[in-house]
mmCIF file as Biopython writes it, N, C-alpha, C and O atoms, coordinates in Angstrom:
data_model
#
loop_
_atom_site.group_PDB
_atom_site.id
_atom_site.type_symbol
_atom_site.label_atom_id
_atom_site.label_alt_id
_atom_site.label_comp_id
_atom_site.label_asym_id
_atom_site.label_entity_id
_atom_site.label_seq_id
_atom_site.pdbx_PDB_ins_code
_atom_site.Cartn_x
_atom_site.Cartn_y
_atom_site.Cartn_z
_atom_site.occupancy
_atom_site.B_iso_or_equiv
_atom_site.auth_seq_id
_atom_site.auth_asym_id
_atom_site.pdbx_PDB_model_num
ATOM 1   N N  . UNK A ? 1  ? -23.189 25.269 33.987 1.0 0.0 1  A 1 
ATOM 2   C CA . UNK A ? 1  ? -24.143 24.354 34.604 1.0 0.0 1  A 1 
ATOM 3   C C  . UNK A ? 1  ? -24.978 25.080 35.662 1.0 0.0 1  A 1 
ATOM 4   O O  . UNK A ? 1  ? -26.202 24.950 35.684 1.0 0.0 1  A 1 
ATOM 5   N N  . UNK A ? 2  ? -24.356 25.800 36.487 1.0 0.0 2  A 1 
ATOM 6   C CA . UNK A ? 2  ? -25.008 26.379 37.205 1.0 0.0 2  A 1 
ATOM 7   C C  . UNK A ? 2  ? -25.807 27.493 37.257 1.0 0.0 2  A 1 
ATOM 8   O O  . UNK A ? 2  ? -26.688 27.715 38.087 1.0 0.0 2  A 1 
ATOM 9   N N  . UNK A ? 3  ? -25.286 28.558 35.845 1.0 0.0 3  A 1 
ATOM 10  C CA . UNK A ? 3  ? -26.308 29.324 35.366 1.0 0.0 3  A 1 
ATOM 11  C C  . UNK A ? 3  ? -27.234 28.679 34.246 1.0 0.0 3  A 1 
ATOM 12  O O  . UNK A ? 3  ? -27.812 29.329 33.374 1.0 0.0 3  A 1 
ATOM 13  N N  . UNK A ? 4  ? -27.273 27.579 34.373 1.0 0.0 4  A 1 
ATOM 14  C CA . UNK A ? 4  ? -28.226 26.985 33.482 1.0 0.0 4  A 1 
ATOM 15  C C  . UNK A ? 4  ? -29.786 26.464 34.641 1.0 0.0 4  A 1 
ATOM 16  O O  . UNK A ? 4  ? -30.950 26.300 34.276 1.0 0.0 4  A 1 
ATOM 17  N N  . UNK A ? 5  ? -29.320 26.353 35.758 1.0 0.0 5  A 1 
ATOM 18  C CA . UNK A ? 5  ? -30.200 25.738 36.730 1.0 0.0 5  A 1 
ATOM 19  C C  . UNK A ? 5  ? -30.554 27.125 37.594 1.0 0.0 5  A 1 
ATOM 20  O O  . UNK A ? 5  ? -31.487 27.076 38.395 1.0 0.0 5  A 1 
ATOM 21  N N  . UNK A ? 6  ? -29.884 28.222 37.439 1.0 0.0 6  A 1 
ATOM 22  C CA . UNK A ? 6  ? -30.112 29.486 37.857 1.0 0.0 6  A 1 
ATOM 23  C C  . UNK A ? 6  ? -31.054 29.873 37.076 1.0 0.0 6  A 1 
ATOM 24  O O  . UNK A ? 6  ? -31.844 30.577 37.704 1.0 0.0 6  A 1 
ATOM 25  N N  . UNK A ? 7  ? -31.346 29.738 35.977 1.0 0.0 7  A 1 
ATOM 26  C CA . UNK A ? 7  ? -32.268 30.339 34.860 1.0 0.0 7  A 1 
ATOM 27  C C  . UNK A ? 7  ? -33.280 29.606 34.628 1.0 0.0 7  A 1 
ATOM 28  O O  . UNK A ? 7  ? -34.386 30.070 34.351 1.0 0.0 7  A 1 
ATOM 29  N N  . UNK A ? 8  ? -32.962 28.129 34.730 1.0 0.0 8  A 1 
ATOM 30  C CA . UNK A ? 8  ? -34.737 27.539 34.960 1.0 0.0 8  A 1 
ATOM 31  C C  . UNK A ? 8  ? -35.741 27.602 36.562 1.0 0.0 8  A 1 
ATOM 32  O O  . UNK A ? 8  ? -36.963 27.498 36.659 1.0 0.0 8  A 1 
ATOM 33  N N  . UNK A ? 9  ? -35.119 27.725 37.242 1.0 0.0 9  A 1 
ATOM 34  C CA . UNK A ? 9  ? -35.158 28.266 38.593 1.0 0.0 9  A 1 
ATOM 35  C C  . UNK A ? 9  ? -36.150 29.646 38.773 1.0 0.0 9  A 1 
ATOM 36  O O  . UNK A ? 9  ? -37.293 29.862 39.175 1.0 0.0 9  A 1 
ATOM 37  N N  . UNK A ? 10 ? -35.052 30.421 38.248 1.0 0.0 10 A 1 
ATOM 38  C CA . UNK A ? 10 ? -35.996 31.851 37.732 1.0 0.0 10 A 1 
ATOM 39  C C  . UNK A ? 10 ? -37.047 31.875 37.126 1.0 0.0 10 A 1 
ATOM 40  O O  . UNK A ? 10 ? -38.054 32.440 37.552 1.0 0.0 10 A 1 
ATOM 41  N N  . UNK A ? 11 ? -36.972 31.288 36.081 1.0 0.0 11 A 1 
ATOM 42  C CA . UNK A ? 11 ? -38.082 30.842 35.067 1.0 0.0 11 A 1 
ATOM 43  C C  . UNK A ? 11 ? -39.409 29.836 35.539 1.0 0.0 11 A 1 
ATOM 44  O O  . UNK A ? 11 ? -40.361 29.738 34.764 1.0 0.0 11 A 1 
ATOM 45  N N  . UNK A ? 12 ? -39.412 29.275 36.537 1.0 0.0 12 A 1 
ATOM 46  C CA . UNK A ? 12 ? -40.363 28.084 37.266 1.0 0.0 12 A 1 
ATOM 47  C C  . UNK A ? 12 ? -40.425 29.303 38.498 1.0 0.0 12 A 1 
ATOM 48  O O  . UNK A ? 12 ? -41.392 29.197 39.252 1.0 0.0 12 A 1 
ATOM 49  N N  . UNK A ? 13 ? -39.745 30.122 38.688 1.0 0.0 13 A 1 
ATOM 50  C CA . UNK A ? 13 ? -40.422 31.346 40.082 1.0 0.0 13 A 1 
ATOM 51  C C  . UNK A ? 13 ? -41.204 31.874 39.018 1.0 0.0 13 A 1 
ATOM 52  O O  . UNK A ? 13 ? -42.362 31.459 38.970 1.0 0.0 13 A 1 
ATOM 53  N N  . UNK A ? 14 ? -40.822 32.743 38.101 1.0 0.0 14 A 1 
ATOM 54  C CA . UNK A ? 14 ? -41.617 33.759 37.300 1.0 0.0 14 A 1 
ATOM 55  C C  . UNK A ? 14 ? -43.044 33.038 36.826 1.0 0.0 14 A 1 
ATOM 56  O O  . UNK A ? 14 ? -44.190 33.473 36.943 1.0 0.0 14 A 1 
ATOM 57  N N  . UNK A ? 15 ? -42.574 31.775 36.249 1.0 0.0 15 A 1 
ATOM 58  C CA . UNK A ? 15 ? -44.539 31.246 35.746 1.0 0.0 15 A 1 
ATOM 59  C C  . UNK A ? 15 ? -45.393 31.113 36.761 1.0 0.0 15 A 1 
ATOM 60  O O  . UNK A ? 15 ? -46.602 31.329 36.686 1.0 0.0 15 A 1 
ATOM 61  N N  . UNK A ? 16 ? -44.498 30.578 38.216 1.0 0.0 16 A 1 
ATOM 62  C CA . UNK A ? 16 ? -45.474 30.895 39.147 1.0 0.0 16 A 1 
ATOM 63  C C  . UNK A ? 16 ? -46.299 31.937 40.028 1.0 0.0 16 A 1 
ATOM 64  O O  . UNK A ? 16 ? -47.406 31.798 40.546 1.0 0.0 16 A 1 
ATOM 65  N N  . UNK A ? 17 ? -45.387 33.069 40.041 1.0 0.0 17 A 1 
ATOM 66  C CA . UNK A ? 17 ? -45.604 33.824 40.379 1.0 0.0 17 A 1 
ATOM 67  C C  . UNK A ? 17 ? -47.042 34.564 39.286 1.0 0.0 17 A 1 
ATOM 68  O O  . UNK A ? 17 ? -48.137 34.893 39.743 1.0 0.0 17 A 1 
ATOM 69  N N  . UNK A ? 18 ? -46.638 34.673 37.860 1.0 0.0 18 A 1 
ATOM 70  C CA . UNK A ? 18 ? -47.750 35.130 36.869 1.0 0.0 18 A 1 
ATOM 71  C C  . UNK A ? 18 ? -48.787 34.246 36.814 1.0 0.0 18 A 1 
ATOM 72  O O  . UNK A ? 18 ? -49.757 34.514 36.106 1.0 0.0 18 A 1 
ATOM 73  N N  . UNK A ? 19 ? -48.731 32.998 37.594 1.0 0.0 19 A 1 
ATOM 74  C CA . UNK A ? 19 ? -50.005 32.315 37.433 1.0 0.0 19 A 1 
ATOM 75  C C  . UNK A ? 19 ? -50.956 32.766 38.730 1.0 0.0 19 A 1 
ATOM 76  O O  . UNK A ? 19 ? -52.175 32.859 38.878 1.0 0.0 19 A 1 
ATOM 77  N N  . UNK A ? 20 ? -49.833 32.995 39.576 1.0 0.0 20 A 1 
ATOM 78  C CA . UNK A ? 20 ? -50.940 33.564 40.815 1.0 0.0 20 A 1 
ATOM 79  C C  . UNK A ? 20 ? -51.694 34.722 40.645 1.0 0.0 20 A 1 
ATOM 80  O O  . UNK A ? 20 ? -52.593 35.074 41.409 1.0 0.0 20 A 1 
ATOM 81  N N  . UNK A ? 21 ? -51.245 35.455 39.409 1.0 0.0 21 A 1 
ATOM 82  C CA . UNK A ? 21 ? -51.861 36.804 39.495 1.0 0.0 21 A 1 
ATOM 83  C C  . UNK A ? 21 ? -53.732 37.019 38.700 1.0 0.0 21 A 1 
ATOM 84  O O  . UNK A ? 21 ? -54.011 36.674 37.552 1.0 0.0 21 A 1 
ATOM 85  N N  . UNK A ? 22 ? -54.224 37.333 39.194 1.0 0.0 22 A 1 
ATOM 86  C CA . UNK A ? 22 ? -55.654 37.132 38.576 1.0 0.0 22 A 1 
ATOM 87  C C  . UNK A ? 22 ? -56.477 38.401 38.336 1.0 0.0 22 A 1 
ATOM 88  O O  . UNK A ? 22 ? -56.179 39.418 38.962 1.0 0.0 22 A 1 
ATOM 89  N N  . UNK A ? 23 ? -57.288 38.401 37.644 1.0 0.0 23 A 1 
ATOM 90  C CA . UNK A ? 23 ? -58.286 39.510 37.411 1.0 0.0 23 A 1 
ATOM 91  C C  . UNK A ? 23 ? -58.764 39.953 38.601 1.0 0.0 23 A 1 
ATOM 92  O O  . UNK A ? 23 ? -59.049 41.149 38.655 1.0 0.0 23 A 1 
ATOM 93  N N  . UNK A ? 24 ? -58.923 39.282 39.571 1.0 0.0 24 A 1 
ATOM 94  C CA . UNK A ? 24 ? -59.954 39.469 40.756 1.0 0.0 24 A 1 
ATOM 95  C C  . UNK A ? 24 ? -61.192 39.172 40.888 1.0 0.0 24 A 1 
ATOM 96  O O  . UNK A ? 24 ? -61.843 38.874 41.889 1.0 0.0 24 A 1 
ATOM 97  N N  . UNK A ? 25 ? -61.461 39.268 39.855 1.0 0.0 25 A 1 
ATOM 98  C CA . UNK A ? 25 ? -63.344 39.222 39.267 1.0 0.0 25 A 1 
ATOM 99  C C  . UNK A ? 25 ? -63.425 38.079 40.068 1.0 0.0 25 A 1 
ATOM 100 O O  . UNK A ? 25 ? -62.326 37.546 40.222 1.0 0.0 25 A 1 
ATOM 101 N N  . UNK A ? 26 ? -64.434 37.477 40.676 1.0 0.0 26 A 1 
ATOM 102 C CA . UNK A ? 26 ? -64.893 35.941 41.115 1.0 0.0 26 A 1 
ATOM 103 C C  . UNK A ? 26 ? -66.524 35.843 40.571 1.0 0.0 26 A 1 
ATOM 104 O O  . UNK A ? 26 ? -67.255 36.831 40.514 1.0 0.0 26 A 1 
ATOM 105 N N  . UNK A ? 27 ? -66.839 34.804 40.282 1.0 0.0 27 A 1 
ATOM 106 C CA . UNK A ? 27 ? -67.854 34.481 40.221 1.0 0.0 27 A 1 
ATOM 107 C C  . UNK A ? 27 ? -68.622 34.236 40.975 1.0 0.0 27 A 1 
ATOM 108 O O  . UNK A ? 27 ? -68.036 33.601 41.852 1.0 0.0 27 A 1 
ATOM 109 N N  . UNK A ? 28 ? -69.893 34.363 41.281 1.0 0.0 28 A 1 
ATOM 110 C CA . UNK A ? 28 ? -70.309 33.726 42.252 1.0 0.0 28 A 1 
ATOM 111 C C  . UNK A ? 28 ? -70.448 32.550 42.245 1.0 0.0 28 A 1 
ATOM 112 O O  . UNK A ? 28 ? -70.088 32.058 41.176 1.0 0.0 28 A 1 
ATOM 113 N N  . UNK A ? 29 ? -70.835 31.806 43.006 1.0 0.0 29 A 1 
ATOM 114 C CA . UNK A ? 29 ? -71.365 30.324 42.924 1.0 0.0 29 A 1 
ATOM 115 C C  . UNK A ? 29 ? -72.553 30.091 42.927 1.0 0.0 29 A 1 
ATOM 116 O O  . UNK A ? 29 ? -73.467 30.718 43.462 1.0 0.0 29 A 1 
ATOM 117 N N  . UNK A ? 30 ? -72.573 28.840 42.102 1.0 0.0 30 A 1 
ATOM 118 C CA . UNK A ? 30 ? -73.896 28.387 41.040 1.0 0.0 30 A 1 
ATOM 119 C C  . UNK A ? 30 ? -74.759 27.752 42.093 1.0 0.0 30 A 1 
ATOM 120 O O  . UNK A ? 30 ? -74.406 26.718 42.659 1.0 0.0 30 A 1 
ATOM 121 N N  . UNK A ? 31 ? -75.810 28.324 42.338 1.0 0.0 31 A 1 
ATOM 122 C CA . UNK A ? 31 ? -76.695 27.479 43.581 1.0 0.0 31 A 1 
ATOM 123 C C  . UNK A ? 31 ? -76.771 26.099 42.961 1.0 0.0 31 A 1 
ATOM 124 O O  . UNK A ? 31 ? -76.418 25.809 41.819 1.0 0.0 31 A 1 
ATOM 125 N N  . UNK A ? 32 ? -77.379 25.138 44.050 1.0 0.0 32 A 1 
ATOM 126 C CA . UNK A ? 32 ? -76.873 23.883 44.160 1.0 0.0 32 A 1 
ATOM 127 C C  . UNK A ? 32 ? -78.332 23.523 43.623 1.0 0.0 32 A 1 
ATOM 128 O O  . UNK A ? 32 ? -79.320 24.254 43.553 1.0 0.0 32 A 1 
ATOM 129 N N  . UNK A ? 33 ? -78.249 22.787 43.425 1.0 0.0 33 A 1 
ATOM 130 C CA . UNK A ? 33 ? -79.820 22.408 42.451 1.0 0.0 33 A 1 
ATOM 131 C C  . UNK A ? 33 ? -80.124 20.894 42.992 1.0 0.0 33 A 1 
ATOM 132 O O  . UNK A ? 33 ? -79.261 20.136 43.435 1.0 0.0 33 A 1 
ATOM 133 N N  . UNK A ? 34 ? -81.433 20.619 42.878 1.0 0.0 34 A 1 
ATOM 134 C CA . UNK A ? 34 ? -82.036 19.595 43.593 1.0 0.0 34 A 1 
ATOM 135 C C  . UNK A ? 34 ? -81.219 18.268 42.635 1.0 0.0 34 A 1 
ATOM 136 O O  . UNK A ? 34 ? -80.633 18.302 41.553 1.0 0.0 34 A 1 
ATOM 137 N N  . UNK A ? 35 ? -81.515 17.100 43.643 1.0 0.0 35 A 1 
ATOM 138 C CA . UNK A ? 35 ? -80.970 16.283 43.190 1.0 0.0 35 A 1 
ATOM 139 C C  . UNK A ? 35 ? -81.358 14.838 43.982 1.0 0.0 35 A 1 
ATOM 140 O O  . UNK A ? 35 ? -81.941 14.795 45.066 1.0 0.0 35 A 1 
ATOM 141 N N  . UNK A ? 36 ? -81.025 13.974 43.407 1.0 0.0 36 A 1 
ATOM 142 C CA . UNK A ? 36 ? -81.864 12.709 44.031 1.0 0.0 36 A 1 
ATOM 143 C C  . UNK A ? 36 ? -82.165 11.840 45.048 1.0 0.0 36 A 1 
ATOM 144 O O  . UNK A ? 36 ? -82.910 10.942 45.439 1.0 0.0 36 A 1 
ATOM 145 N N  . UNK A ? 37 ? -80.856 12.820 45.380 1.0 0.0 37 A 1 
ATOM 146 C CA . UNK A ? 37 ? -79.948 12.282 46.723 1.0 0.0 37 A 1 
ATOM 147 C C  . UNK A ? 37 ? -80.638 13.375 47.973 1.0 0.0 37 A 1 
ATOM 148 O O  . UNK A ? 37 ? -80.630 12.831 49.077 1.0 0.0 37 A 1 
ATOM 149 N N  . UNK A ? 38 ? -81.086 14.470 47.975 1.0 0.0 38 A 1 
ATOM 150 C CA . UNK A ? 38 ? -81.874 15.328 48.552 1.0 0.0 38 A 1 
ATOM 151 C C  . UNK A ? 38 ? -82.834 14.762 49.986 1.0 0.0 38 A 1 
ATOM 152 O O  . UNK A ? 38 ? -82.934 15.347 51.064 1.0 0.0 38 A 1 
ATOM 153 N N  . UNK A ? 39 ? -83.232 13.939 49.732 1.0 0.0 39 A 1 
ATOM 154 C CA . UNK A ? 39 ? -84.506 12.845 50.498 1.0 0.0 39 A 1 
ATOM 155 C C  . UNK A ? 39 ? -83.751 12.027 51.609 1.0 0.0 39 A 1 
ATOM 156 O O  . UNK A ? 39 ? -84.272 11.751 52.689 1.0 0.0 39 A 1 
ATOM 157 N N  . UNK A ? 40 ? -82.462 11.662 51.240 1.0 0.0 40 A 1 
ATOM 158 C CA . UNK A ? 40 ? -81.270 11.161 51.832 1.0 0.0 40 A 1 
ATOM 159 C C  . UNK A ? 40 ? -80.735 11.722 52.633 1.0 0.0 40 A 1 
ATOM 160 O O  . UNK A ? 40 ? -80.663 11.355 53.806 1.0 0.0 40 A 1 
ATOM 161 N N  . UNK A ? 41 ? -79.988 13.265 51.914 1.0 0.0 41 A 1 
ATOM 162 C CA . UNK A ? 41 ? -79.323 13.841 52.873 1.0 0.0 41 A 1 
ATOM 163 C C  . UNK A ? 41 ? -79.990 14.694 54.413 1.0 0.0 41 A 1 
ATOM 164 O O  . UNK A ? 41 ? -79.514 15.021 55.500 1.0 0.0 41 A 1 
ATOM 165 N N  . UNK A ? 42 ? -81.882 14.836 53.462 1.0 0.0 42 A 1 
ATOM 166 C CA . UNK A ? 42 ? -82.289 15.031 54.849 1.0 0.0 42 A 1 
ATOM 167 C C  . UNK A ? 42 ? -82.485 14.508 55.688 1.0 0.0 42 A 1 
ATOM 168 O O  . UNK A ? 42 ? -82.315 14.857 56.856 1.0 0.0 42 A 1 
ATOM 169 N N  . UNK A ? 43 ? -82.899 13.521 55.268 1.0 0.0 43 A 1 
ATOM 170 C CA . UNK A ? 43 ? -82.929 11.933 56.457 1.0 0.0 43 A 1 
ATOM 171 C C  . UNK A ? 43 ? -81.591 11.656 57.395 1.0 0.0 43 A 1 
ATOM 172 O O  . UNK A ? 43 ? -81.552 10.710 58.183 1.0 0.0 43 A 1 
ATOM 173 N N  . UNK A ? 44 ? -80.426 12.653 57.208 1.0 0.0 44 A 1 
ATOM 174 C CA . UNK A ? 44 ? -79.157 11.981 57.713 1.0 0.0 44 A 1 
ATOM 175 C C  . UNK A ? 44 ? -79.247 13.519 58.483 1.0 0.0 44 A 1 
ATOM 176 O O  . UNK A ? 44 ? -79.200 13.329 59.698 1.0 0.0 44 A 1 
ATOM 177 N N  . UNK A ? 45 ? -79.349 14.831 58.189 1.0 0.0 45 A 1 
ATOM 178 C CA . UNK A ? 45 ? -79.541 15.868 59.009 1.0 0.0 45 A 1 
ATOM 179 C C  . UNK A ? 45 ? -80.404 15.388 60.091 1.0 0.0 45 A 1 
ATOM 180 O O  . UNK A ? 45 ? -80.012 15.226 61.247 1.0 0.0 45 A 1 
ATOM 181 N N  . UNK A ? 46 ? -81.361 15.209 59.756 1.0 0.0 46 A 1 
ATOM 182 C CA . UNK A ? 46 ? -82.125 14.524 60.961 1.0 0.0 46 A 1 
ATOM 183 C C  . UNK A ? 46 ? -82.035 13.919 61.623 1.0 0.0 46 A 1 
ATOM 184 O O  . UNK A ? 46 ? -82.672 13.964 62.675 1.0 0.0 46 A 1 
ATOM 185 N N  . UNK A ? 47 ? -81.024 12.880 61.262 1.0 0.0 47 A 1 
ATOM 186 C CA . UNK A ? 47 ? -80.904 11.753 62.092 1.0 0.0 47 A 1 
ATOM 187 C C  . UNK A ? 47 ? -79.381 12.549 63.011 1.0 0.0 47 A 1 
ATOM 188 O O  . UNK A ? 47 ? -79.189 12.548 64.227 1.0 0.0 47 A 1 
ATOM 189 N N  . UNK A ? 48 ? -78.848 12.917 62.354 1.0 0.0 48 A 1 
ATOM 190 C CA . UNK A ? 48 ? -77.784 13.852 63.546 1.0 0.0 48 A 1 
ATOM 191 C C  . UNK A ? 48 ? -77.890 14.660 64.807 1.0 0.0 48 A 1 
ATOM 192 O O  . UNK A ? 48 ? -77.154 14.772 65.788 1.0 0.0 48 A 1 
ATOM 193 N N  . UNK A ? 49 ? -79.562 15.426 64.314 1.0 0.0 49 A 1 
ATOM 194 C CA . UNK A ? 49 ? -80.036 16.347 65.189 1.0 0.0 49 A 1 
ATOM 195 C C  . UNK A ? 49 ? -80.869 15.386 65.927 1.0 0.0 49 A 1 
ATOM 196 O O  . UNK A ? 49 ? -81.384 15.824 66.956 1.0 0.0 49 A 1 
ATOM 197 N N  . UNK A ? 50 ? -81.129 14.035 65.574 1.0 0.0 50 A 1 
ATOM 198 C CA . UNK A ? 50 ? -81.911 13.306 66.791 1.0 0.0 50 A 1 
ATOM 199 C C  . UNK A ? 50 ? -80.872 12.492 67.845 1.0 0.0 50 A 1 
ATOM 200 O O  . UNK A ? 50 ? -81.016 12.203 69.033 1.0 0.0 50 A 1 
ATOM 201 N N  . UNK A ? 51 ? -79.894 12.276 67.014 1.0 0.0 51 A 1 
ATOM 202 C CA . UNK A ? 51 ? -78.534 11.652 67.963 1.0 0.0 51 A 1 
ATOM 203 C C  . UNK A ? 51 ? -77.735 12.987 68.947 1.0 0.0 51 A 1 
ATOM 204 O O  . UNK A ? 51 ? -77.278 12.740 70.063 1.0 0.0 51 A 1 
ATOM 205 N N  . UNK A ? 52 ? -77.659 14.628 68.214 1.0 0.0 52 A 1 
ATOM 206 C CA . UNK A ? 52 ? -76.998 15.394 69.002 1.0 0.0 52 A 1 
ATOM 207 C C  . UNK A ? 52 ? -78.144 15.589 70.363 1.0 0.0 52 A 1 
ATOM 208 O O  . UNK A ? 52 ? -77.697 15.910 71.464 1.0 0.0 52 A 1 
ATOM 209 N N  . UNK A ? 53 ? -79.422 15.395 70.188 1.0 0.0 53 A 1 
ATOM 210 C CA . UNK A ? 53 ? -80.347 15.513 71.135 1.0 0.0 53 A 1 
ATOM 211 C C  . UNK A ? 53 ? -80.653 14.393 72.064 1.0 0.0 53 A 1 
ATOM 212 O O  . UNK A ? 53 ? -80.940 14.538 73.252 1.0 0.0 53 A 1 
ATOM 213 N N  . UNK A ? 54 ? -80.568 13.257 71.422 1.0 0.0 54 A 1 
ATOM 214 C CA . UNK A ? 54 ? -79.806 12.136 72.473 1.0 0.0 54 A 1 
ATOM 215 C C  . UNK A ? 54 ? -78.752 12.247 73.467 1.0 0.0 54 A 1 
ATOM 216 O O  . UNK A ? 54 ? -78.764 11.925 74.655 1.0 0.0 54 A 1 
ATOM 217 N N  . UNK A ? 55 ? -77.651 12.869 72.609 1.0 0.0 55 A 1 
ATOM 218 C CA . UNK A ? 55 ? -76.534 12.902 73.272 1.0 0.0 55 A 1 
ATOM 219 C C  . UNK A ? 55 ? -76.617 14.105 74.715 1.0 0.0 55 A 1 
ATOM 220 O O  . UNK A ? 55 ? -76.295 13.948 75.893 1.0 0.0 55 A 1 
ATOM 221 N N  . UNK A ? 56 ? -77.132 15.172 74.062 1.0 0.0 56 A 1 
ATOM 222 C CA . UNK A ? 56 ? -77.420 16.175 74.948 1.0 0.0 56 A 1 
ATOM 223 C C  . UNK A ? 56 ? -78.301 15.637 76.634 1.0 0.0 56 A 1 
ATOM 224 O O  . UNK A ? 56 ? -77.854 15.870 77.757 1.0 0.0 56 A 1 
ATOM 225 N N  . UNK A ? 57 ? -79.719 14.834 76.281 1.0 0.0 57 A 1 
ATOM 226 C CA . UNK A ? 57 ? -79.982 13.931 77.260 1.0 0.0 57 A 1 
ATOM 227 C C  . UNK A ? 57 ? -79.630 13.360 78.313 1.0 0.0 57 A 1 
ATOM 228 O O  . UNK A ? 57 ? -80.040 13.463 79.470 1.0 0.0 57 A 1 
ATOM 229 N N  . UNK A ? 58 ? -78.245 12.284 77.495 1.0 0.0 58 A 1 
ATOM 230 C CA . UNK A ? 58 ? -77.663 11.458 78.420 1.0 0.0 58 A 1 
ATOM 231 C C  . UNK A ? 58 ? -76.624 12.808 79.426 1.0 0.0 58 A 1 
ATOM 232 O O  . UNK A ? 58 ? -76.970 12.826 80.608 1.0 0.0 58 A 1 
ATOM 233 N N  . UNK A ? 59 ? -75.868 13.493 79.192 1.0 0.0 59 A 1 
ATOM 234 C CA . UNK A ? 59 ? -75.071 14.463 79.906 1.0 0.0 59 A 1 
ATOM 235 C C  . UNK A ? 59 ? -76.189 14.439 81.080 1.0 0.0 59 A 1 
ATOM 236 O O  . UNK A ? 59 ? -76.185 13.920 82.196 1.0 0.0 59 A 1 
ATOM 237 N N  . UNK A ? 60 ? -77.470 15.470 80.141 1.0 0.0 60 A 1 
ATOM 238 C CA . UNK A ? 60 ? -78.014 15.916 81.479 1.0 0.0 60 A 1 
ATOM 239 C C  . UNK A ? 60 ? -78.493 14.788 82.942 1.0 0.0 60 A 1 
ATOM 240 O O  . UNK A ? 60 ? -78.541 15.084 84.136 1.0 0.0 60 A 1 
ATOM 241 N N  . UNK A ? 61 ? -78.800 13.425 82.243 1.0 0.0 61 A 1 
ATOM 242 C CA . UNK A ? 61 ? -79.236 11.986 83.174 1.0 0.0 61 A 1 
ATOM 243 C C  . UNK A ? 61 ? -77.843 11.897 83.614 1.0 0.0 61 A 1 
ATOM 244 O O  . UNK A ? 61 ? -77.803 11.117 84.565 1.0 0.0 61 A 1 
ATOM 245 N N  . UNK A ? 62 ? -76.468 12.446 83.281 1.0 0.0 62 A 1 
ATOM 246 C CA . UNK A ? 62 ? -75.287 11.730 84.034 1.0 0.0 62 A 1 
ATOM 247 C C  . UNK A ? 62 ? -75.302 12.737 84.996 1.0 0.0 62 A 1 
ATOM 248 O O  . UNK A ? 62 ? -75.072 12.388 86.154 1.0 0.0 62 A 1 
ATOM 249 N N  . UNK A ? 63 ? -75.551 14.061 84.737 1.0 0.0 63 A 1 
ATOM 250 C CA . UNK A ? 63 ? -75.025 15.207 85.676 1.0 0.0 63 A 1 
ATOM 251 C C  . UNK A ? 63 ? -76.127 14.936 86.978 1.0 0.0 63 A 1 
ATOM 252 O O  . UNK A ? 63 ? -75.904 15.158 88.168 1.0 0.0 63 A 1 
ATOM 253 N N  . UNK A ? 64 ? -77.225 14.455 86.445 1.0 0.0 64 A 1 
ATOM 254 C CA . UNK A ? 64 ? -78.309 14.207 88.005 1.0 0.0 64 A 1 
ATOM 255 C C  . UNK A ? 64 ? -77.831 13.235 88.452 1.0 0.0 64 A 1 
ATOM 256 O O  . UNK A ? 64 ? -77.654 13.248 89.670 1.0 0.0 64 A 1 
ATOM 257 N N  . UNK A ? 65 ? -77.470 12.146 87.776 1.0 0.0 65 A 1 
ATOM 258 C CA . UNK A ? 65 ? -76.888 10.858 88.215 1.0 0.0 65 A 1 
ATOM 259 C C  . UNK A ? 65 ? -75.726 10.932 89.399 1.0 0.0 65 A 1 
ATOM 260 O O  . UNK A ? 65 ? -75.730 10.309 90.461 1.0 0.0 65 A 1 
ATOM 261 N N  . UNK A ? 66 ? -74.556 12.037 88.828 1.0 0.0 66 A 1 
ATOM 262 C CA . UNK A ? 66 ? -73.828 12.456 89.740 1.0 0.0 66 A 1 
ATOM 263 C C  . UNK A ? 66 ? -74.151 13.317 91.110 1.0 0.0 66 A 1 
ATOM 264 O O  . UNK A ? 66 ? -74.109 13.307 92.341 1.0 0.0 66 A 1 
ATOM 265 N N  . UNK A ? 67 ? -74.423 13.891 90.210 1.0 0.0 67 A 1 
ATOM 266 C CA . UNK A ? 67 ? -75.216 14.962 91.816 1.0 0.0 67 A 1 
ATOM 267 C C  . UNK A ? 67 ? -76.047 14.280 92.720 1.0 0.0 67 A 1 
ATOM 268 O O  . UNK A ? 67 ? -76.218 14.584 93.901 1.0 0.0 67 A 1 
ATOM 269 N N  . UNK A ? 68 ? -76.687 13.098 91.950 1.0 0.0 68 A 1 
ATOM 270 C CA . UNK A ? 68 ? -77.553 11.886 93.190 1.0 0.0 68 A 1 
ATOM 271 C C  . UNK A ? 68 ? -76.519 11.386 94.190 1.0 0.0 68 A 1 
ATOM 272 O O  . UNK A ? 68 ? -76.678 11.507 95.404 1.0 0.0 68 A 1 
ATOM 273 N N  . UNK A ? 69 ? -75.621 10.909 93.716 1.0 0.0 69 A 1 
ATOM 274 C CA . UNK A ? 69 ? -74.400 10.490 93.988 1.0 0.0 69 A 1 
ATOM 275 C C  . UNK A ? 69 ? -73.660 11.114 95.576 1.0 0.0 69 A 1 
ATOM 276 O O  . UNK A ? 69 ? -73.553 10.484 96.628 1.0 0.0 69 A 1 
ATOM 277 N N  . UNK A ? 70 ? -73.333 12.200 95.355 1.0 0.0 70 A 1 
ATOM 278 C CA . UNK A ? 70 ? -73.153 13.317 96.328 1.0 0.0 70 A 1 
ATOM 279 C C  . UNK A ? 70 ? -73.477 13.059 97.831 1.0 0.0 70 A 1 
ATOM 280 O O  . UNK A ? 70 ? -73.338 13.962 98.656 1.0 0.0 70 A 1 
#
C-alpha cells in the first residue's frame, strides 16, 4: 500500500516537474489592436488624470489652509 502511494507520488512529482521544463523560446506579444471600447477607455484615462489633478489641488488648498491656521 504504501509503495503503491510512494510511486504515484513520484510519478505526479516527475509530470510536474517535466511540465515545467520548456524550450525557452517566448513569443512575443501580439500588439493589442483597436477596438470599440478604445473611445471609452480614453475617456476613463482622462477622467483619472482629471480626478488625480483634483486630488493633487485639494492637498495643496489643505496645506495653505493649515499653514493659515498657524
Amino acid at each position: 500500500m504504501i509503495d503503491h502511494v510512494l510511486r504515484v507520488s513520484l510519478t505526479c512529482l516527475l509530470v510536474l516537474l517535466g511540465s515545467g521544463c520548456g524550450s525557452g523560446d517566448r513569443e512575443e506579444p501580439k500588439p493589442l489592436e483597436e477596438s470599440v471600447f478604445d473611445p471609452l477607455t480614453s475617456t476613463l484615462d482622462k477622467a483619472e488624470q482629471v480626478d488625480d489633478l483634483n486630488r493633487d489641488r485639494m492637498q495643496q488648498l489643505n496645506d495653505q489652509m493649515e499653514g493659515n491656521e498657524r
